[in-house]
C-alpha positions in Angstrom: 76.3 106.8 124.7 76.0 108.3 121.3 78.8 109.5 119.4 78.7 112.7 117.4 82.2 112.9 116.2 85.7 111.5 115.9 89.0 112.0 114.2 92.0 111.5 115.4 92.3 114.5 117.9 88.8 115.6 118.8 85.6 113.1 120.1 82.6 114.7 120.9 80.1 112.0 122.4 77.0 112.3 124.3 79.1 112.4 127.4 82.0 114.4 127.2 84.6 116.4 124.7 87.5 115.2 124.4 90.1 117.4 122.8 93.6 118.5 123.1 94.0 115.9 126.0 91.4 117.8 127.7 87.8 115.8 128.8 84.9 117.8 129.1 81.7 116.4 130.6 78.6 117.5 128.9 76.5 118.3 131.8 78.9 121.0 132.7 78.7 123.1 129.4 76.6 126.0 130.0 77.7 128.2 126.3 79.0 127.1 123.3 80.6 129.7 120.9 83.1 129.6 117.6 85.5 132.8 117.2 88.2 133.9 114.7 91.4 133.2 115.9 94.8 135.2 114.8 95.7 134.0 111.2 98.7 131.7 111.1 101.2 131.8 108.7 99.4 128.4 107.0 96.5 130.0 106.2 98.3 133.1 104.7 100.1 130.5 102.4 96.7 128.8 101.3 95.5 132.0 100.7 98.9 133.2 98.6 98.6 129.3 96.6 95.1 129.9 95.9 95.8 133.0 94.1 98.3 132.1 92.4 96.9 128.9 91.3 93.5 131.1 89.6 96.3 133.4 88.5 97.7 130.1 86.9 94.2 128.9 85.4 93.4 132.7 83.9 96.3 133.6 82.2 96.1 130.4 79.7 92.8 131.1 78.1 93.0 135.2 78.5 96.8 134.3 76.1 94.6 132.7 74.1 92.0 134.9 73.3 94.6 137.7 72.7 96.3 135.3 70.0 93.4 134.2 68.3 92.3 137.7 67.8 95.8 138.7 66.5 95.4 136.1 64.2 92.1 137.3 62.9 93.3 140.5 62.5 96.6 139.5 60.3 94.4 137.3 58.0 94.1 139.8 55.0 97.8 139.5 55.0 98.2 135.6 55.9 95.3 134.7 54.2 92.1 133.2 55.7 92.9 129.4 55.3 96.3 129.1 57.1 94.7 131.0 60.2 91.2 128.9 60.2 94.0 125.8 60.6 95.7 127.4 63.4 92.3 128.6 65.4 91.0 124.9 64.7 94.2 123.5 65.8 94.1 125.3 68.5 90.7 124.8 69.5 91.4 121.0 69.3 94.5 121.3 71.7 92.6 123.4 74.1 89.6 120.7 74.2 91.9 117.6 75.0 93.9 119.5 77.5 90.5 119.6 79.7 90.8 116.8 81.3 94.1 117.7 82.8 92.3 120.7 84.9 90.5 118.1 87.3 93.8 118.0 89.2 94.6 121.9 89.6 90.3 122.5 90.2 90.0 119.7 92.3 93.1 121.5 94.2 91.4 125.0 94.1 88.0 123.8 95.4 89.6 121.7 98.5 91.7 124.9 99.6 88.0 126.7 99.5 86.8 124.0 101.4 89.4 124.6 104.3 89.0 128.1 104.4 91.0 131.0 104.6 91.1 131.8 108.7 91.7 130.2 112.1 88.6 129.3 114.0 88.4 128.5 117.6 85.4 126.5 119.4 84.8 128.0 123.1 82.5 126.5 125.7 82.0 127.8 129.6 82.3 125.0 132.0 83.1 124.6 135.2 82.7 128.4 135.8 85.3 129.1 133.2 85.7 129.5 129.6 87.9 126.5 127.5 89.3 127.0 124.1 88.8 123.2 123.1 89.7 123.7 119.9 91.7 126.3 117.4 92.1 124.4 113.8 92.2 126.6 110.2 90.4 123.8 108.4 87.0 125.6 108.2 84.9 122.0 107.2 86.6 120.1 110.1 85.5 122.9 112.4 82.1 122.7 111.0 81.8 119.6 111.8 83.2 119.5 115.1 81.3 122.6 116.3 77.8 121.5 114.9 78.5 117.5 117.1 79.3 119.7 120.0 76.0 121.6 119.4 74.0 118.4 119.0 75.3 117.2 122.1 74.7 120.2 124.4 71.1 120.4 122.5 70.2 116.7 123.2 71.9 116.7 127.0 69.7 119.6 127.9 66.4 117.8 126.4 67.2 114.9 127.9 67.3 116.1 131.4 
């Protein structure tokens, strides 16, 4: 028996699906298919974080460029030395706060990673057709649906 996936709620072997409590032999899947499911109110909040959090990450440097060029403009008047210290200063402050946007980045590229809808994973067995699965983490469901395709593909050459 080879085994294509596992987590906690889903196995997908070379035998059987097992998934919400439900087994499903391999030799009875005749079609596998993914579809969108209806959004859940999740989702539409991962969405809604996500924008706010590049709303978050814009406005900084966007401030910034509006200051600095306020600054060049009011030189004649401030004189040119004060206002080089300030840009370098500034400048320097933006360059060590850096390493404090792994955390918010590494945020905004997981929420990408899980997607932004519900998928489901259909097969027909048994003369019927089985939602096995309906999850709105899009790589999970890749990974599911592609060990579910592997295992129909190799049951079918095998036989």
């Amino acid at each position: 028996m080879a085994l294509y996936y596992r987590d906690d709620a889903v196995q997908v072997t070379s035998e059987a699906i097992l998934a919400g409590g439900r087994r499903v032999p391999i030799a009875e899947i005749r079609y596998v298919w993914h579809a969108k499911g209806r959004t859940t109110l999740a989702v539409r909040g991962r969405v809604l974080s996500r924008g706010i959090l590049v709303l978050l990450l814009s406005l900084p440097p966007l401030v910034a460029v509006f200051c600095a060029l306020s600054l060049v403009w009011s030189a004649p008047e401030r004189g040119w030395l004060p206002v080089l210290l300030t840009l370098a200063g500034c400048v320097l402050l933006a360059l060590a706060a850096v390493p404090f946007l792994e955390l918010p980045l590494g945020w905004l590229d997981r929420s990408y990673e899980r997607g932004n809808r519900v998928h489901e994973l259909w097969v027909q067995a048994h003369g019927r057709e089985l939602l096995l699965l309906r999850t709105p983490d899009a790589l999970r469901f890749g990974q599911i649906y592609r060990a579910v395709q592997r295992a129909v593909e190799n049951h079918t050459y095998d036989r």
